[in-house]
VEXDREN-2710 file (C-alpha; in Angstrom, 1 decimal):
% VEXDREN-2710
k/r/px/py/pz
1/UNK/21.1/19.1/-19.7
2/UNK/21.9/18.7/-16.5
3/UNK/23.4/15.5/-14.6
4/UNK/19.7/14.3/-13.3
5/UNK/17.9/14.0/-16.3
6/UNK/14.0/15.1/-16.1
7/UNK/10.8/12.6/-17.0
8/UNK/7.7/15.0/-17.9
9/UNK/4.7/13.3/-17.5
10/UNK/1.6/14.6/-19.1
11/UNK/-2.0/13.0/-18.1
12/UNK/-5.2/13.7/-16.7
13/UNK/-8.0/12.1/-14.1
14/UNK/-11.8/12.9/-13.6
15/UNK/-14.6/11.0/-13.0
16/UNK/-15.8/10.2/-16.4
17/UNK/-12.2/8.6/-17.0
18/UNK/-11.1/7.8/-14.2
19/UNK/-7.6/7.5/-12.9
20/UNK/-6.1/4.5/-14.4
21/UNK/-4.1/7.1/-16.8
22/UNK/-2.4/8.8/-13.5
23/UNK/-2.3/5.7/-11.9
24/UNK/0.5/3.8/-14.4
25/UNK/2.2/7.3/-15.0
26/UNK/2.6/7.2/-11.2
27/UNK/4.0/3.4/-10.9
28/UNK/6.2/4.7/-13.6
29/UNK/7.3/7.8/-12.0
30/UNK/8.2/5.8/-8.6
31/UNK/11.1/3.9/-10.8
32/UNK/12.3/7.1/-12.4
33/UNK/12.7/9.1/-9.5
34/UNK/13.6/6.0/-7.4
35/UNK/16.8/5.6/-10.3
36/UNK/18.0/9.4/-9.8
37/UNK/15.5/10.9/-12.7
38/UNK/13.8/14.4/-12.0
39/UNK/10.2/14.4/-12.3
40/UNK/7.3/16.4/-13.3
41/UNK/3.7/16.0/-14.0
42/UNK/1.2/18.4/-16.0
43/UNK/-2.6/17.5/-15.4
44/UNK/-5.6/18.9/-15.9
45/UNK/-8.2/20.7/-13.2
46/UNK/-9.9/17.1/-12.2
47/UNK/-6.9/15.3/-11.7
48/UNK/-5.8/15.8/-8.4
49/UNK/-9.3/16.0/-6.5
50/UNK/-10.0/12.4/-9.1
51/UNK/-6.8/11.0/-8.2
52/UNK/-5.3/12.6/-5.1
53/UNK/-2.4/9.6/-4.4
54/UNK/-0.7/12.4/-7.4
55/UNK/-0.9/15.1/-4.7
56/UNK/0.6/12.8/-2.3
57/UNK/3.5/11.6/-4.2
58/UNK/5.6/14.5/-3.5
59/UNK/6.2/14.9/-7.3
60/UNK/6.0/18.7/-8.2
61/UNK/2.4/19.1/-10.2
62/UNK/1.4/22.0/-12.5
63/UNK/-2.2/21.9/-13.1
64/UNK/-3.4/23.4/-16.3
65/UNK/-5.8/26.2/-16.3
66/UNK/-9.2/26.2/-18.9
67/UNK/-6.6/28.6/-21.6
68/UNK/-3.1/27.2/-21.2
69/UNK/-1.8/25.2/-23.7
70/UNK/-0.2/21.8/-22.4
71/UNK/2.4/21.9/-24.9
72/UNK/3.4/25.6/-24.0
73/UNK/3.2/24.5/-20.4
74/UNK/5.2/21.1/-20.7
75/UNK/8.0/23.7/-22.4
76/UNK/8.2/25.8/-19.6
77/UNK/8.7/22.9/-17.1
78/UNK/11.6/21.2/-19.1
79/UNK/13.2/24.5/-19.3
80/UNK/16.6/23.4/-20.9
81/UNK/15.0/20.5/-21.9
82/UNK/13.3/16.8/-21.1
83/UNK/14.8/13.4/-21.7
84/UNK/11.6/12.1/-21.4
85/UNK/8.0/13.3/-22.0
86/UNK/5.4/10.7/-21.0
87/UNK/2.0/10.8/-22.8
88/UNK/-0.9/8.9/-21.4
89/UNK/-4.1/10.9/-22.2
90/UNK/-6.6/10.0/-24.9
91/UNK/-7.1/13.8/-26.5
92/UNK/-3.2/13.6/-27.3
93/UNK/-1.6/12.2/-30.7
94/UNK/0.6/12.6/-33.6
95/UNK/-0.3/16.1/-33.9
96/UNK/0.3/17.3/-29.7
97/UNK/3.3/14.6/-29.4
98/UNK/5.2/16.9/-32.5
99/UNK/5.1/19.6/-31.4
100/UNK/6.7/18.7/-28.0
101/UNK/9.8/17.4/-29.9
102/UNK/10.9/21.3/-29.8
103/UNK/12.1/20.3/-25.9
104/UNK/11.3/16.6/-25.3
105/UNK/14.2/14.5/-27.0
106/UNK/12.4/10.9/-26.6
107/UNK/8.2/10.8/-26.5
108/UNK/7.1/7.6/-24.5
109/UNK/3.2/7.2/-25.5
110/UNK/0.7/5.0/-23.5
111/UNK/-1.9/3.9/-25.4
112/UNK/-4.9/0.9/-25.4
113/UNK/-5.6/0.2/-29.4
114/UNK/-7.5/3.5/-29.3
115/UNK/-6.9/4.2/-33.4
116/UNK/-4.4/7.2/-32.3
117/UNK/-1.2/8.4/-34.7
118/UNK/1.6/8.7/-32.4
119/UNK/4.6/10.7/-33.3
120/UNK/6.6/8.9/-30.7
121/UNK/10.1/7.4/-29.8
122/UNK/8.5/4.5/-27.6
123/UNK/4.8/2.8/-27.3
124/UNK/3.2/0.9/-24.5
125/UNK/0.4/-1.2/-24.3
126/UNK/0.4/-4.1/-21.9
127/UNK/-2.9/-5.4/-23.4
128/UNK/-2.0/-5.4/-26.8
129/UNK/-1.4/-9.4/-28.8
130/UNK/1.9/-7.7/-30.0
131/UNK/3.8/-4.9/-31.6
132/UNK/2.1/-5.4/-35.6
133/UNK/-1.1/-3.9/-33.9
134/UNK/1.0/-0.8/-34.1
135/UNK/2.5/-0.9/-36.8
136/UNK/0.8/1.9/-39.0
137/UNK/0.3/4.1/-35.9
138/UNK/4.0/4.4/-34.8
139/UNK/6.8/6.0/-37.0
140/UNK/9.0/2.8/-38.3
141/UNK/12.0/3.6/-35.8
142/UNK/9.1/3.5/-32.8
143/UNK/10.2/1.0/-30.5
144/UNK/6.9/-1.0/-29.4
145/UNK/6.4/-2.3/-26.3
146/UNK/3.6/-4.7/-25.8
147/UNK/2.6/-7.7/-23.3
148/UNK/2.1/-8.1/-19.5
149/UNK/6.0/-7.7/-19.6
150/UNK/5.4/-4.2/-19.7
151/UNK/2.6/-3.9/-17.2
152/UNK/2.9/-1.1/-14.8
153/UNK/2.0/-1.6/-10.6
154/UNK/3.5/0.6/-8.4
155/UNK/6.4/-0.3/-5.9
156/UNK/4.3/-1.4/-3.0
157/UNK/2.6/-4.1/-4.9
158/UNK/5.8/-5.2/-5.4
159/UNK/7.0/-5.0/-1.9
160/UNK/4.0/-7.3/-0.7
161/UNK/4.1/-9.6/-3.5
162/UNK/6.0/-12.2/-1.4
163/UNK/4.0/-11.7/1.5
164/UNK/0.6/-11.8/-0.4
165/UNK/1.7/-15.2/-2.5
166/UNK/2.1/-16.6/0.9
167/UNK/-1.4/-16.3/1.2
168/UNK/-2.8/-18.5/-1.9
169/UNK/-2.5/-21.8/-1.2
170/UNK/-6.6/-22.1/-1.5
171/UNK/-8.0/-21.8/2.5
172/UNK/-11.6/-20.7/2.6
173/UNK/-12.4/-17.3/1.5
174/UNK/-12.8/-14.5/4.5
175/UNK/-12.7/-11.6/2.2
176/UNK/-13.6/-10.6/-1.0
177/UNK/-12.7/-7.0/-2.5
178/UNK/-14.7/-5.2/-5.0
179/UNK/-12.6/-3.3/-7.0
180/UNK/-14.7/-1.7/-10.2
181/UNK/-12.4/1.3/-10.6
182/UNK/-11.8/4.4/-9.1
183/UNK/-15.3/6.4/-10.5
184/UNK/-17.5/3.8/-11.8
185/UNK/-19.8/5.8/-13.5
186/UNK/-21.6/2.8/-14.8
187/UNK/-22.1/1.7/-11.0
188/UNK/-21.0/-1.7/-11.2
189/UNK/-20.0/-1.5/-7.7
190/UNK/-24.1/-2.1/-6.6
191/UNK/-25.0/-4.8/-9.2
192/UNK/-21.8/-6.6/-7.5
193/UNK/-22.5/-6.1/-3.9
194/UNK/-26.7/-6.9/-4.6
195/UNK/-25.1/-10.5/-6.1
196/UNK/-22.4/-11.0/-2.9
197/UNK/-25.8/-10.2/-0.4
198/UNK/-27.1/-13.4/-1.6
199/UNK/-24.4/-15.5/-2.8
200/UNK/-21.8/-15.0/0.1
201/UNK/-23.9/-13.6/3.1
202/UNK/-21.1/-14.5/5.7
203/UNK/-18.2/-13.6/4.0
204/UNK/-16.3/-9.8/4.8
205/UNK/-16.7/-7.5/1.3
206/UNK/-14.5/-4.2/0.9
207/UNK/-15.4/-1.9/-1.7
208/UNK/-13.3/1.2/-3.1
209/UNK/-14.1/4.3/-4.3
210/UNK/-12.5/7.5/-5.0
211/UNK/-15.0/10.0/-3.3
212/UNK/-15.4/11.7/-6.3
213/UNK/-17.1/8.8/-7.8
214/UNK/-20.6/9.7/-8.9
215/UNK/-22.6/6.8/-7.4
216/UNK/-20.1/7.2/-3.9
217/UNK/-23.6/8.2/-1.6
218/UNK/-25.5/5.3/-3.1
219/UNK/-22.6/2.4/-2.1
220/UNK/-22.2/4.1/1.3
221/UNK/-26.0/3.5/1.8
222/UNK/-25.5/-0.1/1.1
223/UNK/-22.1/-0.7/2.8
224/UNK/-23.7/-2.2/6.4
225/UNK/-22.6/-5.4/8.5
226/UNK/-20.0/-7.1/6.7
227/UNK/-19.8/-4.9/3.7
228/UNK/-17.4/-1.8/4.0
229/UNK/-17.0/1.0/2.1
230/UNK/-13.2/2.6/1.5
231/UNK/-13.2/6.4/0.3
232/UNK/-9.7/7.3/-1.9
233/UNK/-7.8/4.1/-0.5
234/UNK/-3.9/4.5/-0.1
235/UNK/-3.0/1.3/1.2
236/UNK/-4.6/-0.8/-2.0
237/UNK/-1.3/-3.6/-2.4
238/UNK/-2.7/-4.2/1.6
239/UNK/-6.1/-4.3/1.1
240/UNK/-5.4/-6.8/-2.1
241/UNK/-2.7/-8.6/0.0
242/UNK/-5.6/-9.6/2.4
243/UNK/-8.3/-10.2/0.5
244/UNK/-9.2/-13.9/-0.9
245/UNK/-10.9/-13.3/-4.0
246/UNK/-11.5/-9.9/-6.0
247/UNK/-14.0/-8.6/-8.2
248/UNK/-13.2/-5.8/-10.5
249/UNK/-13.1/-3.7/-13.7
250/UNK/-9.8/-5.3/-16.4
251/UNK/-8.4/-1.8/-15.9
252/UNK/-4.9/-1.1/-14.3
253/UNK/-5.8/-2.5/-11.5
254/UNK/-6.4/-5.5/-12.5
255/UNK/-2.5/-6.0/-13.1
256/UNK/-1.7/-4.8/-9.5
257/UNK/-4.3/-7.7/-8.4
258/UNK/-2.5/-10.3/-10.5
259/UNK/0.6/-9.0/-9.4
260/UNK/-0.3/-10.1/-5.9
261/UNK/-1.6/-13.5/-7.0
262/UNK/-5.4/-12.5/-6.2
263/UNK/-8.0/-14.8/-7.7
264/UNK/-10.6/-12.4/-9.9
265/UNK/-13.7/-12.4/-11.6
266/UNK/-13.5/-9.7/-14.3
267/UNK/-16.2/-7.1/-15.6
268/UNK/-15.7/-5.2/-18.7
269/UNK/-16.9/-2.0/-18.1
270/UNK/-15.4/-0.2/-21.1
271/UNK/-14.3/-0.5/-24.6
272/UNK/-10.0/0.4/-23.0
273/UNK/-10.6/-2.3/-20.8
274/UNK/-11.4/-5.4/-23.3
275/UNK/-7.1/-6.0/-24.3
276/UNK/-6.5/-6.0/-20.1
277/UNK/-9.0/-8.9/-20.0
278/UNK/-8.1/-11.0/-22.7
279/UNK/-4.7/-10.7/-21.9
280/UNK/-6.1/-12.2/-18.5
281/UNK/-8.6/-14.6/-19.6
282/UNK/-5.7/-16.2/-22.3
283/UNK/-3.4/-16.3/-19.7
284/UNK/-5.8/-18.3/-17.2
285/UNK/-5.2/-15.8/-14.5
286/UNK/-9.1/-14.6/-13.8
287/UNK/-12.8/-15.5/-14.4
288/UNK/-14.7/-13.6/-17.2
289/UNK/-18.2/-12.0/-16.1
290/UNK/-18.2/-10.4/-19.4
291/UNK/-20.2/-6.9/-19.6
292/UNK/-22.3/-5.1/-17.3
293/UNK/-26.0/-6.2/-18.3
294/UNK/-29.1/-8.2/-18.6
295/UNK/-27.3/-11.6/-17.8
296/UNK/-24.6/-10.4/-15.8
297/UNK/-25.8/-10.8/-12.4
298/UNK/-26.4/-14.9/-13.3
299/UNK/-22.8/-14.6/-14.8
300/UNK/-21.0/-13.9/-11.8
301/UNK/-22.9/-15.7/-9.5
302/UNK/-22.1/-18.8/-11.6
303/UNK/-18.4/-17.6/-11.4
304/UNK/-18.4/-16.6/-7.5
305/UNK/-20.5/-19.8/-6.4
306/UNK/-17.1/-21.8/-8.6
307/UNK/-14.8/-19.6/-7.1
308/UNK/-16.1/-20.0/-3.3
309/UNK/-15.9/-23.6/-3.7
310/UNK/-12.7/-24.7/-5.7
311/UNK/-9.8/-23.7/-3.8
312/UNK/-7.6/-25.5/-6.2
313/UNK/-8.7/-23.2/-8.8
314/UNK/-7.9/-20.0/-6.7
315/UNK/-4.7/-21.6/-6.7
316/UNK/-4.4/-22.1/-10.4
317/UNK/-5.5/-18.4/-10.4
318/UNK/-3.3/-16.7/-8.3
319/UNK/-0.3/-19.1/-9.6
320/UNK/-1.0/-18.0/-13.2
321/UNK/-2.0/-14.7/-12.6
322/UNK/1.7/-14.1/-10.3
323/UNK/3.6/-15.5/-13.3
324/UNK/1.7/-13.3/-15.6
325/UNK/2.6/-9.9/-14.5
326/UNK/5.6/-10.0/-11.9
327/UNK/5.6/-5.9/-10.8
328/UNK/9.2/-5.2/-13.3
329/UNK/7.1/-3.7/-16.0
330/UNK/8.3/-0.4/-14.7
331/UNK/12.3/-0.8/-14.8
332/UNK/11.8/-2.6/-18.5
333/UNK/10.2/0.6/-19.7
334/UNK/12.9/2.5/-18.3
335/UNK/15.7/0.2/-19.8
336/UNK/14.1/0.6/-23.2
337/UNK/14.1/4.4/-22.8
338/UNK/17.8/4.5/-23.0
339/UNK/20.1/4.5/-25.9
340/UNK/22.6/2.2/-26.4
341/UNK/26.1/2.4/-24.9
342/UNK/28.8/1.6/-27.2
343/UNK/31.7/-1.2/-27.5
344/UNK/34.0/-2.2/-29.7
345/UNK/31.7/-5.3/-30.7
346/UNK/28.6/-3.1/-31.2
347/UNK/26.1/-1.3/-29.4
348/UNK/25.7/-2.0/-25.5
349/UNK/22.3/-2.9/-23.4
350/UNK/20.8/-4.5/-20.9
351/UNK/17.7/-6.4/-19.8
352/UNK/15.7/-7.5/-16.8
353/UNK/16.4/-11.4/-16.4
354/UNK/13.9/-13.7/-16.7
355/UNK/13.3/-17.5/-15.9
356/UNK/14.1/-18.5/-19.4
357/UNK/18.1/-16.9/-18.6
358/UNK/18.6/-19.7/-16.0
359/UNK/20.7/-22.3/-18.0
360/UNK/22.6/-19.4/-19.5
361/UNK/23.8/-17.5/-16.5
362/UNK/24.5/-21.3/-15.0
363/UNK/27.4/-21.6/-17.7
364/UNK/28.7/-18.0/-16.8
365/UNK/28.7/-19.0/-13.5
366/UNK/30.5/-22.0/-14.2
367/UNK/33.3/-20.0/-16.2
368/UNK/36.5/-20.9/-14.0
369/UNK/38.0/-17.4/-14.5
370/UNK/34.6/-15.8/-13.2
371/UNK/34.1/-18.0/-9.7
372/UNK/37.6/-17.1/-9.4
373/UNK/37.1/-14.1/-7.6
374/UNK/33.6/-14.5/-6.1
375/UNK/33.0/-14.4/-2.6
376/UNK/32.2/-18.1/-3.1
377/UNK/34.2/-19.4/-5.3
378/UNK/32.4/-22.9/-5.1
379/UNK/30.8/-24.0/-8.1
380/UNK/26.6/-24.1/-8.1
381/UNK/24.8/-27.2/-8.4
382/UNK/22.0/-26.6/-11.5
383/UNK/19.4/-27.2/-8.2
384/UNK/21.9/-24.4/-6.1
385/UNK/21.8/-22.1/-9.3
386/UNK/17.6/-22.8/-9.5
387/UNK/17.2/-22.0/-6.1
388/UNK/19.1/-18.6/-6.0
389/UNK/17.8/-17.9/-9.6
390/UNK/14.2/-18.0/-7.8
391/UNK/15.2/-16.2/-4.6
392/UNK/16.2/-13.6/-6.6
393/UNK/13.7/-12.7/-9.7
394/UNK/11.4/-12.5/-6.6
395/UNK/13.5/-10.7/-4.5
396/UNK/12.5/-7.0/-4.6
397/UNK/15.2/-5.8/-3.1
398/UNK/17.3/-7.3/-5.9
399/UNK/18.1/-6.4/-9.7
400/UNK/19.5/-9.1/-12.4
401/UNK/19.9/-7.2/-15.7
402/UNK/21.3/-9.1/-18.9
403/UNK/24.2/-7.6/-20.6
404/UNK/23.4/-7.3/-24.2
405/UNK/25.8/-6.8/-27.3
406/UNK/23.3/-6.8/-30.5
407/UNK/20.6/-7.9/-28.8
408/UNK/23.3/-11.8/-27.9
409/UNK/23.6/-12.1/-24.3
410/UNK/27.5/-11.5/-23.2
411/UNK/27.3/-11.0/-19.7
412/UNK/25.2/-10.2/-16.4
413/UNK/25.0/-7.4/-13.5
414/UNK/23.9/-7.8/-10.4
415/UNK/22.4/-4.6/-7.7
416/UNK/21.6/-5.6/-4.3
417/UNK/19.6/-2.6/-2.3
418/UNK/21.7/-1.5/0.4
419/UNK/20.3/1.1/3.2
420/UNK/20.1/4.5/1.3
421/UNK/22.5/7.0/2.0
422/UNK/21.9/10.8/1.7
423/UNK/18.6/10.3/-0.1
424/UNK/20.0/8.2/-3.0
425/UNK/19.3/4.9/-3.8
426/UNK/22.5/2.9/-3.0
427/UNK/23.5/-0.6/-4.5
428/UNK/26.2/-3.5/-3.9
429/UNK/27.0/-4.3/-7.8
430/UNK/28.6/-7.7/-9.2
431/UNK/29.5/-7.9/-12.5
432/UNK/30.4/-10.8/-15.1
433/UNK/31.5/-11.0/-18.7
434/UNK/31.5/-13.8/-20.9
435/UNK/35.2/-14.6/-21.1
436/UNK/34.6/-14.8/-24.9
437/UNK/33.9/-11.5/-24.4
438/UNK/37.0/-9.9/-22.7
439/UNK/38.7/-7.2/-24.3
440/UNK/36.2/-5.8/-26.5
441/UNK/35.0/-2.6/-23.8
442/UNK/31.6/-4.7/-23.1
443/UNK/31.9/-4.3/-19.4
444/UNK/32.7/-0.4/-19.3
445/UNK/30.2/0.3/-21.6
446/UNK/27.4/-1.9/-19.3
447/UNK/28.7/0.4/-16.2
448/UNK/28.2/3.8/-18.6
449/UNK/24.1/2.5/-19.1
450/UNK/24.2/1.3/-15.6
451/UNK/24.3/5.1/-14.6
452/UNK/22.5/6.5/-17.1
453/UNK/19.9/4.4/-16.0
454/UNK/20.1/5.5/-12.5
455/UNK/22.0/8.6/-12.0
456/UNK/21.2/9.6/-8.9
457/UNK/22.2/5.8/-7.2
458/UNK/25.1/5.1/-5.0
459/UNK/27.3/2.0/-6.1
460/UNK/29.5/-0.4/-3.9
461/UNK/32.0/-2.9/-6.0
462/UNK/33.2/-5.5/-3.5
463/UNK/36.4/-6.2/-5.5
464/UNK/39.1/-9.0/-3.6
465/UNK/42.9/-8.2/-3.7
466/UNK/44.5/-9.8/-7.2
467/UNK/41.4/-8.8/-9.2
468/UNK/43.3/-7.1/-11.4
469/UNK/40.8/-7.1/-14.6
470/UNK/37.6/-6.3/-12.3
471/UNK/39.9/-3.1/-10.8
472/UNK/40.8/-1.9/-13.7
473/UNK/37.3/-2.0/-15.3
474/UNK/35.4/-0.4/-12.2
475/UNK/38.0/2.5/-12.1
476/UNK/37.6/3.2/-15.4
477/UNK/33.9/3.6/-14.7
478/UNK/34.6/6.3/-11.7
479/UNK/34.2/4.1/-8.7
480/UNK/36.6/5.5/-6.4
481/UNK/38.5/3.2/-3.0
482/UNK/37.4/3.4/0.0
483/UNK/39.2/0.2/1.3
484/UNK/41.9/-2.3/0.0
485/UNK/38.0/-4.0/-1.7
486/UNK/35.5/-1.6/-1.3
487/UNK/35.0/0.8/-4.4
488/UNK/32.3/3.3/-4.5
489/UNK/30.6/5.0/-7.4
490/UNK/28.4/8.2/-6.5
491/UNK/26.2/10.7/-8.3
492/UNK/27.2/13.3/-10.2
END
């Protein structure tokens, strides 16, 4: 296999299903390639005219004729063979995922409690209470990923985040968006805009669409004065940035809205889309209209009447809604696709860190023979060390990972986004072992997942003069001088 290992991704859009399926594979893809992975996708004949931000992504696309088999077709794409293939279509289980084990060596299966059998290496559903609802539908070894942890946004929603949490601190509502997935065969789109006519005369309303959406002429014929419509939107983390409220399907945009902190009143739509808003509803990050019929109309103009009104509960919206899903699902996914890297203590991974880390990486900090070395070699305050632990779990431009030995925290890496260089992501890294830890090969084999998570990045170690341990362990991973302190790691 060659150095760049290759993601296959296998799903399909149309307008009876929409794209939510493409949509997540996308967000997912955009962390792959963005790490140094190849990538490929195999859709059906709807899915780029359904879903055309695919034909945009720059990702090469084979589209499946009516008498190719997929499998046959996925085979010829991996050629010498896929670290990855990525199932998210409903007609696929068990059966389909088998038979691509003759080239795929892991099988990542999206799935939303549909009743499949998956013959699969890793499962993800975001919705789902936890991983026993899969327990019978996975082999034993399956590794099941469940929770809002795992829920996938792509990376612009991520990059406005900040920008778009700025925003909801409760001032009147100038903007509402209508959001009821990209087809909307059941044409929730008019019930909603009938109910905002009355209800919220004066206030801006954006709907979207994907043209191909059967009731598309209908909405256009309604979208006058302050109501627009938006035809196969590609700037949706800005049009959700600047609207005050939302109104939308629980599908997988309702993660990219919660991701940006925007209030929303939910309508279920579909049987897929029930986990998404419980998940929501549990977590007290959106309003439930409940299902599109006779009392629904009353239902969410109880809901958008509250909503108008209360700014202090579009705050407690958008502050629970932010916490909820925070735009990482994609690089956990990834993480969890990886095998362990070995030390003489046991087997080697890492994690994203999380709020709940704090106290923890405080102590490491605190280790006098790891501040020796830092750039500042001051100790942190617990109020310094909450403040930068803040800064940075929000700080896109920023990765914390947990070093894991058996699953015990034993030490932490840090990758600050530099400017690319040559098309490559590239990355100042800081590293720290628990000094209990020393000796046993934890931190080489943290550096040997570190590039098999992203092979294609470019690596900086800012190492001061006397470092002896932290020189010897980066050269051991390949970084090469460039300075009397500046080592460098590169792509194969």
């Amino acid at each position: 296999m060659t150095a760049r290992p290759l993601a296959l991704f296998r799903c399909d859009a149309s307008p009876a299903i929409g794209a939510g399926h493409v949509s997540r594979c996308l967000a997912l893809a955009e962390t792959f390639g963005e790490a140094g992975w190849r990538i490929d996708f195999v859709v059906g004949a709807d899915t780029l005219a359904t879903a055309p931000a695919l034909m945009t992504s720059g990702y090469p696309v084979r589209t499946l004729t009516e008498n190719e088999s997929d499998a046959a077709v996925l085979a010829e794409e991996a050629d010498e063979g896929a670290a990855l293939l990525v199932v998210d279509h409903y007609g696929r289980d068990a059966t389909f995922e088998k038979e691509c084990r003759a080239f795929a060596h892991k099988v990542l299966a999206f799935d939303d409690m549909t009743g499949r059998q998956h013959d699969c290496d890793i499962l993800v559903d975001a919705a789902a209470p936890g991983a026993l609802s899969y327990t019978t539908h996975v082999p034993a070894a399956a590794s099941v990923l469940t929770g809002a942890a795992y829920a996938l946004t792509r990376k612009s929603f991520l990059a406005a985040r900040a920008d778009a949490l700025s925003r909801r601190d409760g001032r009147p509502v100038r903007n509402i968006l209508v959001s009821c997935g990209a087809t909307d065969p059941a044409n929730a789109t008019a019930v909603v805009l009938d109910v905002l006519k009355e209800a919220a005369p004066d206030i801006a309303v954006t709907a979207v669409l994907s043209s191909k959406a059967p009731h598309a002429d209908v909405i256009r014929t309604r979208a006058r004065g302050r109501m627009q419509l938006i035809l196969d939107a590609d700037n949706m983390a800005e049009l959700m940035s600047k609207a005050d409220i939302a109104i939308g399907a629980p599908g997988t945009t309702a993660f990219d809205r919660a991701t940006l902190g925007l209030p929303s009143i939910l309508i279920t739509l579909a049987e897929n889309q029930r986990g998404v808003a419980r998940s929501l509803i549990k977590a007290g990050a959106a309003l439930d209209a409940g299902e599109l019929n006779d009392g629904f109309a009353h239902r969410l103009r109880d809901h958008l009447t509250a909503l108008l009104g209360d700014g202090a509960l579009r705050v407690r919206l958008a502050g629970a809604a932010s916490r909820f899903v925070d735009g990482r699902g994609a690089m956990r996914i990834l993480l969890a696709c990886l095998d362990a890297a070995t030390s003489k203590s046991g087997g080697v991974r890492m994690r994203m860190a999380a709020a709940a880390d704090e106290a923890w990486l405080l102590d490491l900090q605190r280790q006098p023979c790891t501040r020796r070395y830092f750039r500042n070699p001051a100790v942190p305050s617990a109020e310094e060390h909450h403040r930068w632990m803040q800064a940075t779990l929000s700080n896109p431009e920023r990765l914390l990972f947990i070093i894991e030995v058996e699953g015990q925290a034993a030490g932490m890496i840090r990758l600050d986004r530099l400017a690319d260089k040559r098309g490559t992501t590239h990355h100042e890294i800081a590293v720290a072992v628990d000094p209990q830890c020393n000796g046993l090969g934890i931190g080489t084999a943290a550096l040997g997942f570190l590039r098999k998570l992203m092979p294609g990045a470019t690596f900086d170690a800012r190492i001061l003069p006397g470092n002896a341990r932290s020189l010897a362990l980066f050269k051991r991973a390949g970084f090469a001088p460039l300075s009397n302190d500046l080592y460098r790691s590169v792509p194969a």
